[in-house]
N, C-alpha and C positions, 0 to 999 in steps of 0.2 A: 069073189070067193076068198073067203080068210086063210091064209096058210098058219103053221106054226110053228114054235122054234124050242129046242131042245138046247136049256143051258148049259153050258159049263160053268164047273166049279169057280165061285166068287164071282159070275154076273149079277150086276144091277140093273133095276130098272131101267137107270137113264143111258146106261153103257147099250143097255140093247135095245132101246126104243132109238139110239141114233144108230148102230150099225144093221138093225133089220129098216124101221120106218124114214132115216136120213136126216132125224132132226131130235135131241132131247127135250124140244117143246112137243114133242109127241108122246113123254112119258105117261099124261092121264090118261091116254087113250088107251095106252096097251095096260095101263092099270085097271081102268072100266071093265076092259074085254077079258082080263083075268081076275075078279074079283076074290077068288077063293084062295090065295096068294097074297095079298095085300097085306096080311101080317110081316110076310119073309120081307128083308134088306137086302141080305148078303144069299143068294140064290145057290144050295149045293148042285152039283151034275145029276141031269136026266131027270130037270122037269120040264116039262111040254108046256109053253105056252101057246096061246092064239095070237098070230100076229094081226090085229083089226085093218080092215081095208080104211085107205085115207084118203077119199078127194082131195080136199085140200087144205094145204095148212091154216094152222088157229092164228089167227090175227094176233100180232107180238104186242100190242096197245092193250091188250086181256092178259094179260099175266096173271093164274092163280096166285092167291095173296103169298106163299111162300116165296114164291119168283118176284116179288113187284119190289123195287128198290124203295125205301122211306127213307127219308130226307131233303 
């Protein structure tokens, strides 16, 4: 069952996909499960998100192209 997390002022996605889910390679996921959001960056106080349930973690070899080092 999904719980969910009420911001404080200036969270980011990837600040609270590692301190609710344990990892900021888990940022798409809690971006997926809150799509109506995805415009906001910088998060003001006292929005509720869904924190999505996670088997298990995304294979680090899948790096979305943003994450993947070139070179």
């Amino acid at each position: 069952m999904s719980r969910t997390y009420t911001t404080i002022q200036g969270d980011m996605w990837d600040g609270i996909a590692y301190k609710e889910l344990g990892s900021t390679d888990l940022t798409d996921a809690l971006m997926m499960a809150n799509r109506q959001h995805l415009g906001t960056y910088l998060f003001p106080a006292g929005v509720v998100l869904t924190i999505p349930d996670i088997e298990e973690l995304p294979d680090a070899s899948a790096l979305p192209p943003w994450k993947q080092v070139v070179g």
